[in-house]
C-alpha positions as CSV (number, residue, x, y, z in Angstrom):
1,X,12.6,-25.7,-55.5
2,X,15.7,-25.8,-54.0
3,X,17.4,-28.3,-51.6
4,X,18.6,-26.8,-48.3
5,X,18.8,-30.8,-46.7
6,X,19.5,-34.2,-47.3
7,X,18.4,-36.9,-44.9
8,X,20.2,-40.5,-45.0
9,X,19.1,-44.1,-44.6
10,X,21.9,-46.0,-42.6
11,X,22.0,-50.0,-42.8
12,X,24.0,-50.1,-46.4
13,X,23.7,-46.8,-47.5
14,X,26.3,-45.2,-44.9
15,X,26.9,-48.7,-42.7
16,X,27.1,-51.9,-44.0
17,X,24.3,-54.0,-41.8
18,X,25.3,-56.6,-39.8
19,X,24.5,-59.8,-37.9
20,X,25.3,-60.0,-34.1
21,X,22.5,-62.8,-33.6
22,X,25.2,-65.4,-32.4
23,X,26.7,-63.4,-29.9
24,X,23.1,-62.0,-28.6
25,X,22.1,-66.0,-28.1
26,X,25.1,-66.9,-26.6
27,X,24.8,-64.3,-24.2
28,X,21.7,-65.5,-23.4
29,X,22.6,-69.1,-23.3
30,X,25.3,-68.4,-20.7
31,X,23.7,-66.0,-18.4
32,X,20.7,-68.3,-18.1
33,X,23.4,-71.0,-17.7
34,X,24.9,-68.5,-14.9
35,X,21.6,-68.3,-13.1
36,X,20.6,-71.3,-12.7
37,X,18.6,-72.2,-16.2
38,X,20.3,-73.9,-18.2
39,X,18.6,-74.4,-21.3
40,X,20.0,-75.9,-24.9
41,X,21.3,-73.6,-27.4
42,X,18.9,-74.8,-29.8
43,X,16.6,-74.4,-27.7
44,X,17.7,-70.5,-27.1
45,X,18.5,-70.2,-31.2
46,X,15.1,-71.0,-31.7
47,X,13.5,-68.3,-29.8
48,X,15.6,-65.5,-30.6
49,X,14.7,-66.3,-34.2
50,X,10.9,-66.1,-33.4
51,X,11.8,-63.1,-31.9
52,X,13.5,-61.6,-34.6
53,X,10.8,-62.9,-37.1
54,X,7.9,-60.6,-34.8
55,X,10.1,-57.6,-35.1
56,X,9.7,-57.9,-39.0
57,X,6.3,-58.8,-39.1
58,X,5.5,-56.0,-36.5
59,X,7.7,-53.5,-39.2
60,X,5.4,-55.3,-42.4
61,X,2.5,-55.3,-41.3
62,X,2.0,-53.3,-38.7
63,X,4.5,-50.2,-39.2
64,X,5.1,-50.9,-35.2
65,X,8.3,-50.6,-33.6
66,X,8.9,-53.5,-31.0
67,X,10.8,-52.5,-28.0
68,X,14.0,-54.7,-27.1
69,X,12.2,-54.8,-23.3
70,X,9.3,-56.6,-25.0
71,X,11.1,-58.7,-26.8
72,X,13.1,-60.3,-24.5
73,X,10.6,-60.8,-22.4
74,X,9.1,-62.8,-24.7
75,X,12.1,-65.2,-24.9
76,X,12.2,-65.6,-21.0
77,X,8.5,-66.4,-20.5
78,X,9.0,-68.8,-23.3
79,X,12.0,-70.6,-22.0
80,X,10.3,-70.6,-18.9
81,X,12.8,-68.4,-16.9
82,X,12.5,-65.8,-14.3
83,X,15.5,-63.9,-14.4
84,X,16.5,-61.4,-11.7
85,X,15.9,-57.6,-12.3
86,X,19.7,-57.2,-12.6
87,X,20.2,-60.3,-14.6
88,X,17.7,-59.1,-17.1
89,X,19.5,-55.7,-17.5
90,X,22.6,-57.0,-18.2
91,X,21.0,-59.1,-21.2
92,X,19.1,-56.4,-22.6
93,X,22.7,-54.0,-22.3
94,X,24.2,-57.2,-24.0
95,X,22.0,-57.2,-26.7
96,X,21.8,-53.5,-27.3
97,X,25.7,-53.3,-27.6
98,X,26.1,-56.4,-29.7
99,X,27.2,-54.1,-32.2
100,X,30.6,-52.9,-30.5
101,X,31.7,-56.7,-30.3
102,X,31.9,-56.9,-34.2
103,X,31.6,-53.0,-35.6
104,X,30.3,-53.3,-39.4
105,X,32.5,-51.3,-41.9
106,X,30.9,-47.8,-43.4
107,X,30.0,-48.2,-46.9
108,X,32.7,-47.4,-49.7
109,X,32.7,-43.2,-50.1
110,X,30.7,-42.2,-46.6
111,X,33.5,-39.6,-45.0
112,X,34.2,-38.4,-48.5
113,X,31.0,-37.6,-49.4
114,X,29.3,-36.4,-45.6
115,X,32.7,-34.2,-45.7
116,X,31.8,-32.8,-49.2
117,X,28.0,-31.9,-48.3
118,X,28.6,-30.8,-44.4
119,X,27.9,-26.8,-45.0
120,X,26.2,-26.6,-48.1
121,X,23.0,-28.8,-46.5
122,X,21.4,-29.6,-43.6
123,X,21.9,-33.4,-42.8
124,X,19.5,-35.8,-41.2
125,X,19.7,-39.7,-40.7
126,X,16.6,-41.5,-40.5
127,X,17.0,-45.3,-39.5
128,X,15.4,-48.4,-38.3
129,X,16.6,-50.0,-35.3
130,X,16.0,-53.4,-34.9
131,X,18.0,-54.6,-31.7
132,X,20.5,-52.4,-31.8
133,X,19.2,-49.1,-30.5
134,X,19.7,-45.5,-31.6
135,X,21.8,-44.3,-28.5
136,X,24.3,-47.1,-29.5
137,X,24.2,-46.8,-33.0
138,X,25.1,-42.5,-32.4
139,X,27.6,-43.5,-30.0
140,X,29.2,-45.8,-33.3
141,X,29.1,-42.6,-35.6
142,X,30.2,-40.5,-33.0
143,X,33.5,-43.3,-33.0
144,X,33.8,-43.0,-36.8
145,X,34.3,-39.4,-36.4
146,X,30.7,-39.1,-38.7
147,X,28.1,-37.9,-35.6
148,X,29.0,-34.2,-36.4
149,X,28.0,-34.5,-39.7
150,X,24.6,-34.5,-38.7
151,X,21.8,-32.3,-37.7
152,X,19.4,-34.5,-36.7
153,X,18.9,-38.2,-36.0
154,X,15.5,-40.2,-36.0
155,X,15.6,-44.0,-35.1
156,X,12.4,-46.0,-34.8
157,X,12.8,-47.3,-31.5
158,X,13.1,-43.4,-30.3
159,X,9.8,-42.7,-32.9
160,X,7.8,-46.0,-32.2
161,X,7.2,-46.9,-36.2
162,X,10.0,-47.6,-38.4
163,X,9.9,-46.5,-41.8
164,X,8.1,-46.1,-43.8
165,X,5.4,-44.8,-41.6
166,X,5.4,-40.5,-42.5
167,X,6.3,-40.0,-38.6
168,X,9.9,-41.1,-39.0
169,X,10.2,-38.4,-42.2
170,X,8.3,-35.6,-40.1
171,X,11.0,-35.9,-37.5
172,X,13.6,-35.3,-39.5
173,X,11.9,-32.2,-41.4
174,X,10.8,-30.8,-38.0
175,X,14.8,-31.6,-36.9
176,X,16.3,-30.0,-40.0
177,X,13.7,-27.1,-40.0
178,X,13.1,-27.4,-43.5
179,X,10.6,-28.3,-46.0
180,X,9.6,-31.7,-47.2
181,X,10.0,-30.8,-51.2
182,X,14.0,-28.9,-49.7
183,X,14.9,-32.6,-47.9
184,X,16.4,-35.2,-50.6
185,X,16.7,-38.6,-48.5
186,X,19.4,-41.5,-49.7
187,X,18.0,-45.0,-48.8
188,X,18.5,-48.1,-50.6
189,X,15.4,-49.7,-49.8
190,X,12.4,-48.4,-52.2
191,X,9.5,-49.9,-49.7
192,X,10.7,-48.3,-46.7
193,X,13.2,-45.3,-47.7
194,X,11.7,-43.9,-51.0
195,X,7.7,-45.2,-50.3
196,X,8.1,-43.4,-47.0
197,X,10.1,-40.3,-47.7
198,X,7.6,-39.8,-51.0
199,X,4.4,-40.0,-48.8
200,X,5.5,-36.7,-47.5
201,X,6.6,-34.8,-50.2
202,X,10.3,-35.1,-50.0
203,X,12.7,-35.7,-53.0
204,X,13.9,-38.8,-52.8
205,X,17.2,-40.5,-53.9
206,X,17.4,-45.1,-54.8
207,X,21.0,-46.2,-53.4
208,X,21.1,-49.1,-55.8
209,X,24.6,-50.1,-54.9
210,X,24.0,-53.5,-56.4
211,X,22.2,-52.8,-59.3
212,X,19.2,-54.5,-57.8
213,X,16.2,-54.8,-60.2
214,X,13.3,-52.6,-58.7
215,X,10.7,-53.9,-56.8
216,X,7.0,-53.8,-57.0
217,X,6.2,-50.6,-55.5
218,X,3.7,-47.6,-56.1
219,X,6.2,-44.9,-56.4
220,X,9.5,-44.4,-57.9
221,X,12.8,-42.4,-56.8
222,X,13.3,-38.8,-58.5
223,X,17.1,-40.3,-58.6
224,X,19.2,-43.6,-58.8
225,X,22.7,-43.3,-57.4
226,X,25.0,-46.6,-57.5
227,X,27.8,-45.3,-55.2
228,X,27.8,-42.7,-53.1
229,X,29.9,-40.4,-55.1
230,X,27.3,-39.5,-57.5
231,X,25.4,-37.4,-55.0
232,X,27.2,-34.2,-54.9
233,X,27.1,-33.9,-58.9
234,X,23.1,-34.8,-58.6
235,X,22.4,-32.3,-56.0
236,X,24.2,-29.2,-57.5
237,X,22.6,-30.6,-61.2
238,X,18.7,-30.8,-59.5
239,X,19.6,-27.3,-57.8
C-alpha cells in the first residue's frame, strides 16, 4: 500500500517539551496576592502539582482530557479563593500562554525534514495538550514558520481524549482524507503514539531519539528512526 500521509507527534519529536510550571504558580501566587488572597507559595506549588498529577492520571487511566477551566477551578476551591470572573480569566490566559514566556527549541532536523516531505505527503500533527492548549501551541508553529506545513492539526483538548484513545487518529485520517494503512505517524512515545496510531490500522514510525530501551507494550513500530533525517529515506524505501 502506498503512503499518501504522514501524521506527527509534537512534544520531542518536532518540539522539545517543556516546563512552564514555575511561572504558571507564580502567576497564581501573585494574582491571588493582587486580589486580596494571599496565600504561601508552597502552599500554591502544592496544588498546582496535584493538579498536574490528575491531568496524568485522567490521560492513564482514564484516556480523558481535563480541561484547563476544570482544573483551575480545582486549585481555587482548594485554596479557598473566590476569584472574580475577570481575575480568573486572566489566570487561565496566563497559564495557557506560559509557553511564549520561555518558547522550547524544535528538535534537531524539523524545518529540514517537514520542507523535504511538504508535497510529496499529506501532513497531520496529532498532540496532547496538557496546559498549554492547541490554539497556542498553532500560533507557536505558525511563529516558527512550520504551521503551513500542515494539513491538519488534532490536539486533545480540542478532541476530549489524548492519545492513545483511536479518536485522536480518526481525526487526523478524516483531516488528511486518507486511509489509516496510507498515514505513517512519527511519535516517540510507544504507549501513546504507536499503541494508538496501531489500534487503527496506521503505519507507524518509534522516534527513539535517545536510544531508549522499549517498553512493555502490546504492539511494536513497523519502523525505528533515531533522528529525524532518516524519514525521507524510510518512506520512499517502504513505498
Amino acid at each position: 500500500m502506498q503512503i499518501r500521509a504522514v501524521t506527527f507527534d509534537l512534544w520531542n519529536t518536532l518540539l522539545h517539551d517543556g516546563d512552564f510550571s514555575n511561572l504558571r504558580i507564580a502567576l497564581l501566587e501573585s494574582t491571588l496576592r493582587e486580589q486580596g488572597f494571599p496565600r504561601e507559595k508552597d502552599l500554591v506549588r502544592s496544588e498546582y502539582v496535584s493538579a498536574a498529577k490528575r491531568i496524568d492520571l485522567a490521560w492513564r487511566n482514564e484516556q480523558r482530557n481535563l480541561s484547563l477551566v476544570e482544573l483551575i477551578e480545582l486549585m481555587l476551591k482548594n485554596l479557598d479563593v473566590r476569584l472574580r470572573d475577570e481575575s480568573r480569566r486572566e489566570v487561565l490566559r496566563g497559564f495557557e500562554e506560559a509557553i511564549y514566556r520561555d518558547v522550547p527549541p524544535l528538535v534537531d532536523g524539523v524545518e529540514q525534514m517537514l520542507r523535504k516531505l511538504h508535497g510529496r505527503y499529506r501532513i497531520g500533527l496529532i498532540s496532547d495538550t496538557g496546559m498549554t492548549p492547541g490554539w497556542v501551541i498553532r500560533r507557536v508553529l505558525d511563529n516558527y514558520g512550520l504551521l503551513q506545513h500542515f494539513h491538519c492539526t488534532v490536539f486533545s483538548d480540542e478532541v476530549g481524549f489524548p492519545k492513545p484513545h483511536p479518536e485522536m487518529f480518526r481525526r487526523a485520517i478524516d483531516g488528511l482524507n486518507e486511509q489509516p494503512d496510507e498515514i505513517v505517524h512519527v511519535g516517540d512515545l510507544l504507549r501513546t503514539d504507536i499503541v494508538g496510531a496501531k489500534s487503527i490500522g496506521m503505519k507507524t514510525v518509534w522516534f527513539n531519539r535517545k536510544n531508549k530501551p522499549r517498553e512493555a507494550v502490546n504492539v511494536a513500530p513497523d519502523y525505528e528512526i533515531g533522528d529525524l533525517s532518516e524519514l525521507l529515506p524510510l518512506l520512499e524505501k517502504a513505498a
